[in-house]
C-alpha positions as CSV (number, residue, x, y, z in Angstrom):
1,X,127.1,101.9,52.4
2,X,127.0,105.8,52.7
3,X,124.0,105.2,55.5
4,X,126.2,102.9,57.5
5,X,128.5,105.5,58.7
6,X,126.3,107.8,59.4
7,X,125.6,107.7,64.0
8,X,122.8,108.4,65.0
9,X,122.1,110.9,67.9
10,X,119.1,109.4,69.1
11,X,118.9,109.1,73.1
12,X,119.4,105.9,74.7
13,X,116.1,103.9,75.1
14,X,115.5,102.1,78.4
15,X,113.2,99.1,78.6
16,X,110.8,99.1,81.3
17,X,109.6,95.5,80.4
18,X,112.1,93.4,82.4
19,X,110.5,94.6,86.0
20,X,111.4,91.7,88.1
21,X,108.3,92.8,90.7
22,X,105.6,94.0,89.4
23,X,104.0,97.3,91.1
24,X,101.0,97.0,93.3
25,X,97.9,99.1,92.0
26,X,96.8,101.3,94.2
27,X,92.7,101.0,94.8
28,X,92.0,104.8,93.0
29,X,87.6,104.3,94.4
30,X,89.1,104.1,98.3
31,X,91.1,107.0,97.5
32,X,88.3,109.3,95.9
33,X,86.1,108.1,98.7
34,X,88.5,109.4,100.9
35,X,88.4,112.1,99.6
36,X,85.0,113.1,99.3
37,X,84.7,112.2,103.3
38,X,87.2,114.8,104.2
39,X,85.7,117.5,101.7
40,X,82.1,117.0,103.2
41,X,83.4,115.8,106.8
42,X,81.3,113.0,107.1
43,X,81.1,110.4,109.7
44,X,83.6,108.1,107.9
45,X,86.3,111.1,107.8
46,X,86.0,111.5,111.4
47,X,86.3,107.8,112.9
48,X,89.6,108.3,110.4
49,X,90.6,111.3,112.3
50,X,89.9,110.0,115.8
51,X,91.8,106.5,114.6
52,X,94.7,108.5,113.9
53,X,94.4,110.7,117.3
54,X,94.5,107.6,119.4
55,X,97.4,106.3,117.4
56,X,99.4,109.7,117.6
57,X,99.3,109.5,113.5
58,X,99.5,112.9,112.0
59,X,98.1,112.1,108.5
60,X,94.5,113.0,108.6
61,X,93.8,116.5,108.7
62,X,92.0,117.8,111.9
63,X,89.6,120.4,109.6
64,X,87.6,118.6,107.0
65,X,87.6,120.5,103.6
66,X,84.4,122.5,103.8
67,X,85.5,123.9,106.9
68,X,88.9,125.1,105.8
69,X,87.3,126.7,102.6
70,X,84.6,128.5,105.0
71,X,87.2,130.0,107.4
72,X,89.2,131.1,104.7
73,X,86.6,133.5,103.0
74,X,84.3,133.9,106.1
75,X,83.0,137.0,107.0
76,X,81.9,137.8,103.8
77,X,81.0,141.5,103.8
78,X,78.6,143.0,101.4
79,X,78.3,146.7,100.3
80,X,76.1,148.1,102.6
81,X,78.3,145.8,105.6
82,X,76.2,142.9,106.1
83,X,78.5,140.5,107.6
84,X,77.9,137.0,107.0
85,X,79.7,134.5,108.8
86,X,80.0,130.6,108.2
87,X,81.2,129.5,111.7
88,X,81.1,131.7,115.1
């Protein structure tokens, strides 16, 4: 009887189980493969990037990744000052 009485102070648990519509899944291999065209800047990547230019979308970046990550650390100076540069 003693245990009864006692409240517990346990949060409230919500049930996600009665989801009247279910969520759509969203297709994770188109999204890698996305990806992966924007790092290398493949052909793929850039009929995206025009489709999006002719459509004034800004959601495709204009630089694919490999470029952005050569501009960032280009030149690349060594000790005796060669310069080595990724893009003129």
């Amino acid at each position: 009887m003693a245990a009864s009485k006692i409240k517990s102070h346990a949060p409230r648990r919500v049930s996600f189980a009665k989801i009247r519509e279910p969520l759509e899944v969203p297709n994770l291999l188109s999204l890698q493969l996305e990806s992966i065209d924007w790092l290398l800047g493949n052909e793929a990547w850039r009929s995206r990037l025009n489709d999006a230019e002719k459509s004034h979308r800004g959601e495709v970046p204009k630089q694919s990744g490999l470029e952005e990550i050569f501009e960032e650390i280009s030149p690349i100076e060594d000790f005796p000052r060669i310069n080595v540069t990724f893009f003129p």
